[in-house]
N, C-alpha and C positions, 0 to 999 in steps of 0.2 A: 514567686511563681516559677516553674520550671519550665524548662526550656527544650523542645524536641529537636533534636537537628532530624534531617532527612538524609537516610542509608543508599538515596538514589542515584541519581546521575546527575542531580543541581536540577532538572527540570522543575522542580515547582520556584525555584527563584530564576529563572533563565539564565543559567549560566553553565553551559557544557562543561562535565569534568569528565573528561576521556579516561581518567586513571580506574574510576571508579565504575565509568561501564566497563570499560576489557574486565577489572573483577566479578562482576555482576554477573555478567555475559558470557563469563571463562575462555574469553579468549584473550589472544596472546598477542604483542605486537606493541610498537611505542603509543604514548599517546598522540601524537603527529598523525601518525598513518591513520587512527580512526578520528582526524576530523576529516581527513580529505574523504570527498565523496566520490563514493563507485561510479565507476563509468555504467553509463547507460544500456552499454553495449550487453551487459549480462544478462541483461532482462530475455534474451534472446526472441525467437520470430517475435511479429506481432500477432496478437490477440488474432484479428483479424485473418490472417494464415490461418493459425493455430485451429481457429474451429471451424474454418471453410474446409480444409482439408480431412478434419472430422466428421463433419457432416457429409462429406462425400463418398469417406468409404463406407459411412453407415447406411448410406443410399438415403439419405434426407435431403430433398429438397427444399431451398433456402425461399422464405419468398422478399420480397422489397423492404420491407420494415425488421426483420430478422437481419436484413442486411445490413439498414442503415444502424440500427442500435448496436450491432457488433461492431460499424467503424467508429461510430460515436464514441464507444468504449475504447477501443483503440484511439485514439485522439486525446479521451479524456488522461488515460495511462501515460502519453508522452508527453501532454504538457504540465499534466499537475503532481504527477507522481513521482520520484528520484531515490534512487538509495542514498541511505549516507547514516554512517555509522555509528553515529553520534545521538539520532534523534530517534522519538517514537511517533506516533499517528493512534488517536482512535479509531478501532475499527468503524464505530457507528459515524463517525466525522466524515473520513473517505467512505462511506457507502454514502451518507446523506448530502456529499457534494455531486458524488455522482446521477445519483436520480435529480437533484437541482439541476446541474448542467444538462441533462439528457431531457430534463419537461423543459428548458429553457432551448430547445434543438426542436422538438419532437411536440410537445406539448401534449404528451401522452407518459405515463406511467409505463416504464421496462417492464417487459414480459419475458425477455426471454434472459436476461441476467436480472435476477434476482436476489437478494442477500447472500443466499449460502454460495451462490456462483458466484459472485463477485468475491467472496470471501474464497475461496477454492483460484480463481483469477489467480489474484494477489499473491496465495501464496506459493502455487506454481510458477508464475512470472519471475517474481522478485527473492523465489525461494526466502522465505522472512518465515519468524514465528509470531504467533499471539502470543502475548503475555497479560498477565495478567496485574495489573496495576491499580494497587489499593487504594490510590487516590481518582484515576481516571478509568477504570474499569478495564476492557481489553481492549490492550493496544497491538498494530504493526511492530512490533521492534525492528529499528534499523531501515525505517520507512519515511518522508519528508513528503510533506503536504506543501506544492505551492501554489497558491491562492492565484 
């Protein structure tokens, strides 16, 4: 019987190999530096800022549940979401914790982030890419999910 190794980043056996994302990834740097995880601070404003202050110039008014789900979102981002450069996230994973945590807040279904906005979120927040991964389909790169 033959034997497939995997060209990845050890993810399907849980074992970070940094050597082989900087390859993957083309980027440059020891492997040390990509286990340490990014400071938070990149992610820059929150959410919350970010699209009150949009809606304002566009002259939309917000009304109380546009509110709450936008801090919800923001809340959800600071406690479950972290860069670190080592790991991936499925996209469909972080959207489907997010609607979880928001009907477990809200007990109502997001209306006003929806898939493609949460997915557009993410990747203006944490400036990250999809990729696309033949075993889990599209993932965050460089994105960590904690539970």
């Amino acid at each position: 019987m033959s034997h497939t190794q995997n060209s990845g980043t050890g993810i399907a056996f849980r074992t970070p190999r940094a050597d082989l994302f900087l390859r993957i990834a083309g980027r440059t740097g020891s492997p040390q530096e990509a286990l340490s995880p990014a400071s938070p601070e990149t992610a820059g404003p929150g959410i919350l800022e970010r699209f009150c202050e949009q809606f304002r110039l566009n002259g939309i008014d917000m009304d109380q549940d546009e509110y709450h789900e936008l801090h919800a979102l923001d809340q959800f981002l600071e406690c479950h979401v972290q860069l670190n450069k080592i790991y991936d996230v499925q996209c469909m994973l972080l959207w489907s914790e997010w609607v979880r945590t928001f009907r477990n807040q809200a007990t109502l279904f997001p209306k006003l982030i929806l898939e493609k906005e949460f997915r557009n979120v993410i990747l203006n927040s944490f400036q990250v890419e999809i990729i696309n991964d033949e075993f889990r389909g599209a993932v965050y790169s460089g994105l960590h999910f904690v539970p």
